[in-house]
Residue frames as qw, qx, qy, qz and C-alpha x, y, z in Angstrom:
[[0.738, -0.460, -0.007, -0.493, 18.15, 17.56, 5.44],
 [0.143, -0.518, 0.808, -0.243, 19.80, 15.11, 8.15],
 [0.778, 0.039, -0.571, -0.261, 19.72, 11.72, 7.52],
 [0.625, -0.357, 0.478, -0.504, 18.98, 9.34, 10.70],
 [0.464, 0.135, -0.862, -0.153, 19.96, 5.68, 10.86],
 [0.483, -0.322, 0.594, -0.556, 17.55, 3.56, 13.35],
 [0.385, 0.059, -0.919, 0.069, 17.49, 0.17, 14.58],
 [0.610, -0.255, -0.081, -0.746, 14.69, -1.51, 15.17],
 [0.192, -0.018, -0.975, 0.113, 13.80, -4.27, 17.70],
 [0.536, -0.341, -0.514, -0.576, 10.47, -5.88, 17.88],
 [0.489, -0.283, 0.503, -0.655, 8.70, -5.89, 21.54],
 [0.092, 0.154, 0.983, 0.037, 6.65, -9.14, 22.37],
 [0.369, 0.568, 0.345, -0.650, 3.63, -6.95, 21.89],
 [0.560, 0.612, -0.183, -0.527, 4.71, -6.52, 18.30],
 [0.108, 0.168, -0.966, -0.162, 5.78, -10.05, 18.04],
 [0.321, 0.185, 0.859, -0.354, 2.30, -10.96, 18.99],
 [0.382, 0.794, 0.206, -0.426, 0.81, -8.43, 16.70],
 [0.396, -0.354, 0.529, 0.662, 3.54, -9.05, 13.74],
 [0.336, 0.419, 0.715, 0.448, 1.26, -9.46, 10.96],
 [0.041, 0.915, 0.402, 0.007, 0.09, -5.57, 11.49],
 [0.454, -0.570, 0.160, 0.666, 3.74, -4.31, 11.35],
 [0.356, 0.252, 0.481, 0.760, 3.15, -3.20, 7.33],
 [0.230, -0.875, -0.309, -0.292, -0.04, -0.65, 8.51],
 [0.365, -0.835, -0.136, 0.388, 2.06, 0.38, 11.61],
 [0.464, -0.238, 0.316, 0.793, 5.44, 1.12, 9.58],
 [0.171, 0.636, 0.529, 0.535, 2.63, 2.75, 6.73],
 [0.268, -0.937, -0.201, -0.096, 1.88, 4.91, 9.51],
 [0.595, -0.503, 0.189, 0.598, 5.60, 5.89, 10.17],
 [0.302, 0.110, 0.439, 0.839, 6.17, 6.98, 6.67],
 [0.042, -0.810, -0.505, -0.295, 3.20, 9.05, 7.04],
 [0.318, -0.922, 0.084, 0.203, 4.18, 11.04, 10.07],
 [0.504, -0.463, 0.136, 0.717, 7.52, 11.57, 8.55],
 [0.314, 0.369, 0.549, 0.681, 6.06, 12.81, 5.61],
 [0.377, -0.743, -0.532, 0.151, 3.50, 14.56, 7.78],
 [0.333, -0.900, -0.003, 0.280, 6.83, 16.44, 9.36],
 [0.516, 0.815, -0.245, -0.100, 8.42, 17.17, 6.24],
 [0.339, -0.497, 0.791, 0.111, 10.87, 14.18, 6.52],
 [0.749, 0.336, -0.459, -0.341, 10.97, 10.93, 4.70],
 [0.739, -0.404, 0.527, 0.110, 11.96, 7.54, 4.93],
 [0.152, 0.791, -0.493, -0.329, 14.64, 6.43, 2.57],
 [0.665, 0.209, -0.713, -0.080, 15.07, 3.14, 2.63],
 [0.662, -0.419, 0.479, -0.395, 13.82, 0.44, 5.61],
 [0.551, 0.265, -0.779, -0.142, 15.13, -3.33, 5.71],
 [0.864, -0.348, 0.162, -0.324, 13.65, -6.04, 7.77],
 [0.381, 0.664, -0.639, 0.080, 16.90, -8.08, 9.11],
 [0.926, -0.158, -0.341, 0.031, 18.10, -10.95, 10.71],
 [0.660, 0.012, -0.570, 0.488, 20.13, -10.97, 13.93],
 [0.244, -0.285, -0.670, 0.641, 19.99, -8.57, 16.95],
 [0.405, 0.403, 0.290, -0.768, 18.02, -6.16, 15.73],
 [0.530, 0.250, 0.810, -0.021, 15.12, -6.67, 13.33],
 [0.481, 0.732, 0.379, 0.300, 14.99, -3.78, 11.20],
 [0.454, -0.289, 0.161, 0.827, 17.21, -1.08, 10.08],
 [0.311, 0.848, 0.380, -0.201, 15.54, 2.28, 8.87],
 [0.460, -0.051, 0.208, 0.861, 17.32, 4.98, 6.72],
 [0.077, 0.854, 0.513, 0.037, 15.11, 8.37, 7.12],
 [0.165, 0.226, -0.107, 0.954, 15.68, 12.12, 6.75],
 [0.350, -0.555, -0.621, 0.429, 14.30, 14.72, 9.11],
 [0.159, 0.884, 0.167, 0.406, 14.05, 18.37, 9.28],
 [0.007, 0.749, -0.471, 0.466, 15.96, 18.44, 12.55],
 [0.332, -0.056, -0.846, 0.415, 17.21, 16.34, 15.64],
 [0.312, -0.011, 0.601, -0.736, 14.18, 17.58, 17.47],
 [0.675, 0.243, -0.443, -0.538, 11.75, 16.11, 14.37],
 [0.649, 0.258, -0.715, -0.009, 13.25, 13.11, 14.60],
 [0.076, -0.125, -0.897, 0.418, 12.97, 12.35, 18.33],
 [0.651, 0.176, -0.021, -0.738, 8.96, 13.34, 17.65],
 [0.809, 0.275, -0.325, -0.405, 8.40, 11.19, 15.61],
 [0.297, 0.384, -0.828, 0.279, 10.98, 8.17, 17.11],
 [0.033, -0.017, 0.709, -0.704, 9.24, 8.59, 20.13],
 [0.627, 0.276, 0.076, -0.725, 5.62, 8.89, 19.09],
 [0.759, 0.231, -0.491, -0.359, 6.21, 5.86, 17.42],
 [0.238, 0.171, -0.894, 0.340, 7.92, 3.88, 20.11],
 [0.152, -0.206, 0.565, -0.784, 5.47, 4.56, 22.54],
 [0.880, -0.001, -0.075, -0.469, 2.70, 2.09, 21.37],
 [0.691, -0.369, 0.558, -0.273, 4.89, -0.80, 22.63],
 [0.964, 0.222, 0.147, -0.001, 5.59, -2.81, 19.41],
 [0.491, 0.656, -0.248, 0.517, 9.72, -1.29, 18.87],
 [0.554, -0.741, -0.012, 0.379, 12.14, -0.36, 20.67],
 [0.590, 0.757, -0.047, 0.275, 14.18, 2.19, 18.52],
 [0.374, -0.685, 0.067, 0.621, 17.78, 3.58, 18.25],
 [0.644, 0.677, 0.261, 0.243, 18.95, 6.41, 16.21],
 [0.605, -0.465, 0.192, 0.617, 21.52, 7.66, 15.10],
 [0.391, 0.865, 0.056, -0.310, 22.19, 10.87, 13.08],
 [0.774, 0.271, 0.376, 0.432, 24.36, 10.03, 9.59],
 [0.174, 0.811, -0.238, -0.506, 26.70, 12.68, 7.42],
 [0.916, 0.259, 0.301, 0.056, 27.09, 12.07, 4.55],
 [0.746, 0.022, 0.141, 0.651, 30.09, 12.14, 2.59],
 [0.307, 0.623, 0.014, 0.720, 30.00, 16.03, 1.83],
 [0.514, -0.785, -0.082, -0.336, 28.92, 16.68, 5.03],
 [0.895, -0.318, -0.011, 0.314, 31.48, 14.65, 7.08],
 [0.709, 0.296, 0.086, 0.635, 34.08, 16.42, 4.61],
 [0.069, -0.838, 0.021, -0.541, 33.14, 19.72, 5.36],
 [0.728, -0.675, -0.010, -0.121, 33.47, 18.80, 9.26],
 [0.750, -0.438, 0.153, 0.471, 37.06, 17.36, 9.02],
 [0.225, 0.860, 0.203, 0.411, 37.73, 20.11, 6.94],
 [0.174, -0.788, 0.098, -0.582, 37.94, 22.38, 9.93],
 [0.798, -0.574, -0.177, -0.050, 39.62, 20.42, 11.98],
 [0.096, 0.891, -0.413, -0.160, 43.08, 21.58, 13.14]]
């Protein structure tokens, strides 16, 4: 399943509302469980952004679903980026000439 790195910065909405960011992010691991994804590991961080997610998907169209469904209440602002992982990467330069 593709794994998805995303960076998270907090809106001033969800800086106002911070103390409800463990119910909203409960609801994130729901809908990715929901759409047969996961999250993998999430870290709340210090400098430009404010959290860093590590999730699998079923596909790149999953993942902006669910990215986007979650941005759109105003407390994030996400980016993501799809991850290969080391067999995966290998396979790819594999086949390169």
């Amino acid at each position: 399943m593709p794994t998805y790195i995303g960076l998270l910065r907090f809106t001033q909405k969800g800086m106002e509302n911070i103390k409800e960011f463990p119910a909203r992010f409960d609801a994130a691991r729901q809908a990715f469980k929901a759409h047969g994804g996961e999250v993998k590991a999430f870290y709340v961080t210090m400098g430009q952004y404010d959290a860093v997610a590590v999730v699998e998907a079923p596909n790149d169209e999953v993942m902006a679903h669910i990215a986007l469904t979650v941005s759109s209440k105003g407390n994030i602002h996400t980016e993501h980026f799809r991850a290969f992982t080391e067999p995966e990467y290998k396979k790819i330069f594999a086949d390169l000439p």
